[in-house]
C-alpha positions as CSV (number, residue, x, y, z in Angstrom):
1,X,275.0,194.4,-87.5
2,X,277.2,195.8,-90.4
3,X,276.4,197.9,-92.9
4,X,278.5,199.6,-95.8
5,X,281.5,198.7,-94.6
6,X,284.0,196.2,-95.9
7,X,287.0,195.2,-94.9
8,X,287.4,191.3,-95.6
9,X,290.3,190.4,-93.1
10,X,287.4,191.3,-90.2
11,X,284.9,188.1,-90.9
12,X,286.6,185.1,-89.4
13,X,286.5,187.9,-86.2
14,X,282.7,189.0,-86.7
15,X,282.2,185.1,-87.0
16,X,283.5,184.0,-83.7
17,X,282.5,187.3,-82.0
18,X,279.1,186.2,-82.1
19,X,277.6,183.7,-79.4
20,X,275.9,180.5,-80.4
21,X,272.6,181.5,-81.4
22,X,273.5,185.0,-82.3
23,X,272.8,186.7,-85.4
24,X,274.6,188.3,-88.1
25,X,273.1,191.3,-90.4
26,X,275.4,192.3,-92.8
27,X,275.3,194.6,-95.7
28,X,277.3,196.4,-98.1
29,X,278.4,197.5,-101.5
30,X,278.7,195.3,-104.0
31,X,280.1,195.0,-107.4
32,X,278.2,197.1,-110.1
33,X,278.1,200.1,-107.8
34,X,281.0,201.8,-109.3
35,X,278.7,202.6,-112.2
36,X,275.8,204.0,-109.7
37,X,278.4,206.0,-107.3
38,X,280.9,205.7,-104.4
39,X,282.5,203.6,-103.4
40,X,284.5,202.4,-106.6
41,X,287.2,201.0,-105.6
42,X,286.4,197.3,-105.8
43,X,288.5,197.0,-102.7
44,X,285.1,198.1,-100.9
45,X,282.7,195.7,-103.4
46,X,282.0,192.6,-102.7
47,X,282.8,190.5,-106.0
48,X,278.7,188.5,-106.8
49,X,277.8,185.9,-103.9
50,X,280.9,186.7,-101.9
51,X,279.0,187.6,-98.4
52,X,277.2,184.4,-99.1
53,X,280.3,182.3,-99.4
54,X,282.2,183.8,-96.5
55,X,279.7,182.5,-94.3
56,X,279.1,179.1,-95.9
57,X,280.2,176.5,-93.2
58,X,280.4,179.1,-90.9
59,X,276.4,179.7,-90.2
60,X,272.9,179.4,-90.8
61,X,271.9,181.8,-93.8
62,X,268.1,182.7,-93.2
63,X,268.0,185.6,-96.2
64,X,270.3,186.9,-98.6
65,X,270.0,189.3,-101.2
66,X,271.6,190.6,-104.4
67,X,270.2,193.8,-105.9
68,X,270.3,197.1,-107.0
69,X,268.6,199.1,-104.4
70,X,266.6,202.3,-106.0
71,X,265.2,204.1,-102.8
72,X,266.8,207.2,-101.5
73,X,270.6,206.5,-103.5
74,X,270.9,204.3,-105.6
75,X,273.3,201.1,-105.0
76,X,273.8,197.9,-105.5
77,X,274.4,196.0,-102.5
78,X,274.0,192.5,-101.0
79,X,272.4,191.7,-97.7
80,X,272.7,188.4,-95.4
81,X,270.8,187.6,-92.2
82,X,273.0,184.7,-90.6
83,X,272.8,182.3,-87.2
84,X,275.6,180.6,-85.2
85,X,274.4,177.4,-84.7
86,X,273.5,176.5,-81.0
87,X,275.9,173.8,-79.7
């Protein structure tokens, strides 16, 4: 599990960390939360649909979301729930 943290060179590793079967659940910044708060730097944002297309090919997607999240901070964020396929 991840959360608010980016650093893109660290996928391919999180990918092949995980076991077959195991799970990914990732979130983080994305783009459009420069104008709600920190981070800014769109070195920490993810650009829209990036999380989901660093995992295409790589695993199952069972959820993802893109949205602006308006509990506690605001932020706008996008979320992933992903399996390595059994093999």
């Amino acid at each position: 599990m991840v959360t608010n943290y980016l650093h893109r060179p660290l996928f391919l590793h999180l990918f092949e960390a995980l076991a077959a079967g195991g799970v990914l659940i990732y979130e983080t910044f994305s783009d459009g939360n420069q104008l709600l708060g920190r981070p800014r730097n769109p070195d920490y944002l993810l650009k829209s649909g990036e999380l989901l297309e660093q995992v295409k090919g790589r695993l199952e997607v069972n959820a993802y979301e893109e949205l602006c999240v308006i509990q506690n901070n605001r932020a706008v964020v996008q979320r992933i729930c992903a399996v390595k396929a059994a093999r």
